[in-house]
C-alpha positions in Angstrom: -47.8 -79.5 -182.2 -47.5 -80.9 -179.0 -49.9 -84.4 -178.5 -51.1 -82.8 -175.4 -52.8 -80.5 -177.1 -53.2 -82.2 -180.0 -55.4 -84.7 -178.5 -57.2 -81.8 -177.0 -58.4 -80.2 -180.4 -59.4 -83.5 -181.8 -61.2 -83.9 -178.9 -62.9 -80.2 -179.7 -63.5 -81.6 -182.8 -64.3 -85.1 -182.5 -65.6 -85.6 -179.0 -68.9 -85.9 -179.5 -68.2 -89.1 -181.2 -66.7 -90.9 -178.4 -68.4 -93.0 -176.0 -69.7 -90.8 -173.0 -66.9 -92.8 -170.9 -63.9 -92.0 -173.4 -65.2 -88.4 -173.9 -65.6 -87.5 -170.2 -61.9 -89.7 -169.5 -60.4 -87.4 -172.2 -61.7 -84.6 -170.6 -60.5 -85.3 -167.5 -57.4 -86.0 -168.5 -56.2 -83.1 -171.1 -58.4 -80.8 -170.2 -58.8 -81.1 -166.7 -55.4 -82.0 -166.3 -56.3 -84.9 -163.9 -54.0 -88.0 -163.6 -54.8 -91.3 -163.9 -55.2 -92.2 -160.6 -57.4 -89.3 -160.3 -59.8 -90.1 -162.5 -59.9 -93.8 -162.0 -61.0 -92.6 -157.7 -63.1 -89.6 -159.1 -65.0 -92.3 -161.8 -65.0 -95.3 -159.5 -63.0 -97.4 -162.4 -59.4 -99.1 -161.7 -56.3 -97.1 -163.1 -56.3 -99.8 -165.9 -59.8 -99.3 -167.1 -59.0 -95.4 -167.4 -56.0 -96.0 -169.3 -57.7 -98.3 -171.5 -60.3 -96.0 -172.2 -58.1 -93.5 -173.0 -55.8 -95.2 -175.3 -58.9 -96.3 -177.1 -60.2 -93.0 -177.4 -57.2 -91.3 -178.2 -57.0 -94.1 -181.2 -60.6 -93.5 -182.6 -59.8 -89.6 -182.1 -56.3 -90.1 -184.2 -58.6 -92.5 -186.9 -61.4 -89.8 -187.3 -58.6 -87.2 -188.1 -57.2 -89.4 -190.9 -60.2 -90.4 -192.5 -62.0 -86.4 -192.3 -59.1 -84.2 -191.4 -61.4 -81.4 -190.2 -58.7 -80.2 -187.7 -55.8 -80.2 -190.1 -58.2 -78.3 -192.8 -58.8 -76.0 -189.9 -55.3 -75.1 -189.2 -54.6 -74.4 -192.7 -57.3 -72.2 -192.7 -56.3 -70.5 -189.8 -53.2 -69.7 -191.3 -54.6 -68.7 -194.7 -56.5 -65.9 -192.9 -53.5 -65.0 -191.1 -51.2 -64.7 -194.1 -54.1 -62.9 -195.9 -54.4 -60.3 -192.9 -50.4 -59.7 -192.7 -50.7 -59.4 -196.9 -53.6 -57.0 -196.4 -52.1 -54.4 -193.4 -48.5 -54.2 -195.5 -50.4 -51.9 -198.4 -49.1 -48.4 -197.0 -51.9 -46.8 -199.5 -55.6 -47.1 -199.9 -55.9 -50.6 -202.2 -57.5 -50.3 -205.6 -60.3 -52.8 -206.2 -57.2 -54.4 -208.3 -55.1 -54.3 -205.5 -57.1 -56.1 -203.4 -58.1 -58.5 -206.0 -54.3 -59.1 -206.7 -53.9 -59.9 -202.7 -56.8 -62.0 -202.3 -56.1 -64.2 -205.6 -52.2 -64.7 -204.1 -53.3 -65.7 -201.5 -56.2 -68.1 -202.3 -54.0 -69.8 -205.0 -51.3 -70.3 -202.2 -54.1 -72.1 -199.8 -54.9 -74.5 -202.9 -51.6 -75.5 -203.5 
């Protein structure tokens, strides 16, 4: 995944857990798409203090995901679903309860693993 966006989803996920400074710096910047400079005139801070702010944040966000992984739990269940939907619209014929059963423990035993 591209850190771009990367840093964007754990800021989805983790932002309200930044200081208001990071958070709105973050914002600016990936969101936004704002450069540096940009948000150091538009926040009355030197370049500097935005870059620190940022790298800061950007470590807590990357530290959060390690310890909780709620984003990489999220894209494994986003696939799951996925795969489960493509499993589900390949059966030509109307499913049997067992079918379905079949499909659905496949796939939940592939998730686990």
């Amino acid at each position: 995944m591209e850190r771009n966006i990367y840093i964007s989803w754990l800021l989805d996920f983790y932002g309200a857990l930044l200081t208001e400074k990071q958070r709105t710096v973050l914002e600016l910047h990936y969101n936004e798409d704002l450069s540096l400079g940009e948000i150091a005139e538009q926040e009355g801070i030197s370049r500097q203090g935005v870059y620190d702010a940022a790298k800061r944040a950007e470590t807590a966000l990357c530290h959060m995901e390690q310890q909780l992984g709620l984003l990489e739990r999220h894209i494994k269940m986003k696939q799951f679903f996925a795969d489960w939907l493509e499993r589900l619209q390949k059966i030509e014929v109307q499913p049997s309860s067992t079918d379905l059963l079949q499909v659905l423990t496949e796939n939940i035993k592939d998730y686990l693993s």
